[in-house]
matplotlib code that plots the C-alpha trace (Angstrom):
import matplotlib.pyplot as plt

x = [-20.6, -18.1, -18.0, -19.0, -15.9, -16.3, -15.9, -14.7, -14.2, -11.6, -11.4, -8.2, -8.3, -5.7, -3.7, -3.9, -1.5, 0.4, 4.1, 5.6, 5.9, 1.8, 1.6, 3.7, 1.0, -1.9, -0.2, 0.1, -3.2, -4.7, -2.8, -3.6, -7.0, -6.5, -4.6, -8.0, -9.2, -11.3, -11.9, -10.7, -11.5, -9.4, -10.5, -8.2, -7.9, -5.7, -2.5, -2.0, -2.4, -2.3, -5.5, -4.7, -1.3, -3.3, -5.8, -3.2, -1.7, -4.9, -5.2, -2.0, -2.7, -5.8, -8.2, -11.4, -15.0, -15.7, -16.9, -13.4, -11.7, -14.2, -13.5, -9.5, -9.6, -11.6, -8.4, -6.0, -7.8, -8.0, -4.8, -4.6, -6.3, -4.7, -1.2, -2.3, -3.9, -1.0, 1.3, -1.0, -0.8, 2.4, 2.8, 1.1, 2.7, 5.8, 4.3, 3.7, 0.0, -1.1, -3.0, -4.2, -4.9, -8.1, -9.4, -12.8, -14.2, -12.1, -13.7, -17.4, -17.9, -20.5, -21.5, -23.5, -24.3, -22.2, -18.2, -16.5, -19.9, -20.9, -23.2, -22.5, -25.4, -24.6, -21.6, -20.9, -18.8, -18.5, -14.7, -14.2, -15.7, -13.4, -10.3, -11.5, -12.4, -8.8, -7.0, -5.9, -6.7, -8.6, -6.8, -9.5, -9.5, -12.1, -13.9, -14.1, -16.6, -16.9, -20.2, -22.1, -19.9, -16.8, -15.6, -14.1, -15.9, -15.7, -17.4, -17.5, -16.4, -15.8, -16.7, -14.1, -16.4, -18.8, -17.3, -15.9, -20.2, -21.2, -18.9, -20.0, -23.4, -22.7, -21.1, -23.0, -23.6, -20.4, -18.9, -16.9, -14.0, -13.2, -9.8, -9.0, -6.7, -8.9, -9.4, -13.2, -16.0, -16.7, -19.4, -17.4, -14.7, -11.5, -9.3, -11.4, -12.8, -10.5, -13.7, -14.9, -16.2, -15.4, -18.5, -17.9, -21.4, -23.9, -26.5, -26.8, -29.4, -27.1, -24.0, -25.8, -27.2, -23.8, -22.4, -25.0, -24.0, -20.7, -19.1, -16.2, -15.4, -17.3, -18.8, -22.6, -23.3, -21.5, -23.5, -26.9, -25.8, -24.4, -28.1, -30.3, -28.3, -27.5, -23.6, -22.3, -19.5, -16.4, -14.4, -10.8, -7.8, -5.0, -2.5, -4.9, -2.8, -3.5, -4.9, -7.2, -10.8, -12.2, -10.7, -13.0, -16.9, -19.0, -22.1, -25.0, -24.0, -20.5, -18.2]
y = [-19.0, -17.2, -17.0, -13.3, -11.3, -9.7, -6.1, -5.4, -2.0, -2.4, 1.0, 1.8, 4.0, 6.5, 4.1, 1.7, 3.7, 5.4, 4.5, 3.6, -0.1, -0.2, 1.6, -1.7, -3.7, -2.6, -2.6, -6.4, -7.1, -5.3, -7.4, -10.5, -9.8, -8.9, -12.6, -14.1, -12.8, -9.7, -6.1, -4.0, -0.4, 1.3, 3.9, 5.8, 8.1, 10.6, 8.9, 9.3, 12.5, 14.7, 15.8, 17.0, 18.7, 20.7, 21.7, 22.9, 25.0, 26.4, 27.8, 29.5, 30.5, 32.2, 31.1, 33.3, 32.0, 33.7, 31.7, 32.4, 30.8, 27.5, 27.0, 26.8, 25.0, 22.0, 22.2, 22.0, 19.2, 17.6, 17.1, 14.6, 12.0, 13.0, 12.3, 8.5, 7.8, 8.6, 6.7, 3.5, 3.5, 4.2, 1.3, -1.1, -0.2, -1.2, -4.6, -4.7, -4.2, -1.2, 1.4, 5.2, 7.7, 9.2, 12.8, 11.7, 14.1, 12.4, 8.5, 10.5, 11.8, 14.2, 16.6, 19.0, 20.4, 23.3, 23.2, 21.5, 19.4, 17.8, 14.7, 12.4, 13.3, 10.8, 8.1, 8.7, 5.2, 4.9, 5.9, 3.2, 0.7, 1.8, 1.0, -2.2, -3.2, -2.5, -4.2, -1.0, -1.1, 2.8, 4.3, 7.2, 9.8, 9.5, 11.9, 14.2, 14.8, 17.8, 19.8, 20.9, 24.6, 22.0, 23.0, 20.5, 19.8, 17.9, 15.4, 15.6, 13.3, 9.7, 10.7, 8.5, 5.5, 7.0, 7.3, 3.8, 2.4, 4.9, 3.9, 0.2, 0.8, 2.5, -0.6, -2.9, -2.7, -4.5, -5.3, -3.5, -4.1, -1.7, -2.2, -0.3, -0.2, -2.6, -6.0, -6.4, -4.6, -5.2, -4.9, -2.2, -0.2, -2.5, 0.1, 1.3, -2.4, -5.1, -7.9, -6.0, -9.1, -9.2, -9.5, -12.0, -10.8, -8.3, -7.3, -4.0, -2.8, -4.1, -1.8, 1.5, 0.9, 0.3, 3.4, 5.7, 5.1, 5.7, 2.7, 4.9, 1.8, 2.7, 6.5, 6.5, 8.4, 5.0, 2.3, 4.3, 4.1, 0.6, -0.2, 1.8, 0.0, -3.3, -2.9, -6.1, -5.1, -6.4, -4.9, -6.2, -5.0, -3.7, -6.4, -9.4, -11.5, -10.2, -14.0, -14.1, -14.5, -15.1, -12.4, -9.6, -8.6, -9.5, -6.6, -8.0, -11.3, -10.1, -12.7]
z = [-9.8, -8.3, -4.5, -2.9, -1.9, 1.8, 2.6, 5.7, 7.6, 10.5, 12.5, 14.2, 17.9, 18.1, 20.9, 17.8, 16.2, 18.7, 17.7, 14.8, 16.1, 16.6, 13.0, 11.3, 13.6, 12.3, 8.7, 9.3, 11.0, 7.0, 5.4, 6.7, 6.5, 2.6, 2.2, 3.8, 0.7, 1.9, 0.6, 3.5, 4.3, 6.8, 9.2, 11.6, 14.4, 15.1, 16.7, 20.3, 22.0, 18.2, 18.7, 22.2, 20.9, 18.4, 20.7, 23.0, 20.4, 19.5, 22.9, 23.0, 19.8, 21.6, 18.1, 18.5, 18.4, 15.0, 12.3, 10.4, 13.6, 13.8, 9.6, 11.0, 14.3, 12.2, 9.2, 12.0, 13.6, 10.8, 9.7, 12.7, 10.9, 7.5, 8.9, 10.2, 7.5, 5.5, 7.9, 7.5, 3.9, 3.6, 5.5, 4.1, 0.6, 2.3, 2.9, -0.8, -0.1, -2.8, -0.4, -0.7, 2.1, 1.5, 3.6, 4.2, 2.0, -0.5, 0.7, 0.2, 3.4, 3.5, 6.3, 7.4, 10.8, 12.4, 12.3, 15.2, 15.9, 12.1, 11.2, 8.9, 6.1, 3.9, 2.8, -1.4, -1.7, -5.5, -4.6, -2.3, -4.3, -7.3, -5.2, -3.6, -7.1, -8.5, -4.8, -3.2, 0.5, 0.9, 4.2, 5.5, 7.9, 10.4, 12.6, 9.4, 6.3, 3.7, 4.0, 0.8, 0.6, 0.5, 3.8, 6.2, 9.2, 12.5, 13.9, 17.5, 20.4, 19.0, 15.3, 13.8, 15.0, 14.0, 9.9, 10.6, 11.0, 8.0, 5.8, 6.7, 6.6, 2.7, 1.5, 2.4, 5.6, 5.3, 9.1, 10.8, 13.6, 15.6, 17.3, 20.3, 23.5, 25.5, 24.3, 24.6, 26.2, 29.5, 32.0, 33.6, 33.3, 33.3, 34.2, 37.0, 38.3, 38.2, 38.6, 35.1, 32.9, 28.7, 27.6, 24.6, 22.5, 22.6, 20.6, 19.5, 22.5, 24.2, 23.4, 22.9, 26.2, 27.8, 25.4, 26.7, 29.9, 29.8, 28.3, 25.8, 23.7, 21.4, 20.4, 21.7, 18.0, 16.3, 18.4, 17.7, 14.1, 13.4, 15.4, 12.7, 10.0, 10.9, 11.1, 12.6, 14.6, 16.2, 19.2, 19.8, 21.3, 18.8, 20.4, 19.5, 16.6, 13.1, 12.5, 15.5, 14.3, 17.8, 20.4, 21.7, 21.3, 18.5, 18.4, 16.2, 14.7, 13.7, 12.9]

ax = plt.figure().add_subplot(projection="3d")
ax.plot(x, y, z, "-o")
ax.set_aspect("equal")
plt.show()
């Protein structure tokens, strides 16, 4: 009998993929975990401050509240995550690691709720399971999913976590790392207290508790859900070695 193939989902923060240097990073840090002999589903973030940029020229654009005016502001927000996802892949092609970008409509995304502030109604991952199966790494957009009328819509605050723990929770739940610009989560803020403690494992009580409070490491929305559905998660800091099975905070018996 053959041995079971893991599937992993590894979440990259928009910090993650800030410069073309951290882009080749995270390009490496796929690819090792693909020769560990892992399925790996990507997840990304808009890179840097894009989402702010657009936002920015959305105001001076002056976009009205009209229903007409949400339906763009999501598009344009959108193409945030389009555009790293398309870096990624592009990427890790160069690495000679086969990849596709995928909108998350695209990955089976589905949404519903009002533009601008979407749920994730439901993961459709026969698409993502067709790549894995064939060795292409599926790069896909986060903080986006396509409502029933096939429009593009939103997420909210943190919502590309919260893709990154749906998608998970479709595939398996498979786990799912989520790398970010701090290397762990701590007690407290690290950037604010300087006698802020990693806290090495937590269960997943544990981290909604600290996300509800505050704690931005990882979306409140994402915790709640990788808790419902048993996502074992990972955080770790997008400069931890692409090799390094042991760095940051293991959420419900992630490994």
């Amino acid at each position: 009998m053959s041995a079971r193939i893991e599937t992993l989902v590894v979440k990259f923060g928009g910090t993650s993929l800030g410069t073309p240097a951290r882009i080749r990073r995270a390009a490496r840090r796929v690819a090792a975990l693909v020769d560990s002999g892992r399925r790996v589903v990507v997840v990304v973030s808009a890179m840097g401050h894009t989402t702010d940029q657009i936002l920015e020229t959305l105001g001076a654009l002056e976009a009205g509240r009209t229903e007409a005016a949400a339906r763009e502001v999501d598009r344009a927000l959108a193409t945030g995550e389009d555009l790293s996802a398309a870096l990624l892949a592009a990427a890790l092609n160069t690495l000679g690691v086969p990849a596709r970008s995928l909108r998350g409509g695209e990955a089976g995304v589905r949404a519903d709720g009002a533009l601008g502030a979407a749920r994730v109604a439901r993961v459709d991952a026969r698409r993502l399971r067709g790549l894995l199966a064939r060795g292409v790494v599926p790069v896909v957009s986060g903080f986006q999913g396509e409502r029933d009328d096939r429009e593009v819509a939103t997420l909210g605050r943190g919502g590309s976590d919260t893709s990154a723990v749906a998608i998970a929770a479709a595939l398996g739940p498979a786990p799912c790392h989520i790398v970010t610009d701090v290397d762990a989560v701590y007690d407290r803020d690290p950037r604010r207290h300087v006698d802020a403690r990693p806290l090495p494992r937590l269960s997943h009580g544990e981290l909604l508790a600290l996300a509800r409070s505050g704690a931005q490491v990882v979306a409140a929305d994402a915790a709640r859900l990788a808790a419902e559905q048993g996502v074992p998660l990972r955080v770790l800091g997008y400069d931890a070695a692409p090799n390094d099975e042991r760095s940051g905070t293991f959420v419900g018996g992630a490994r």
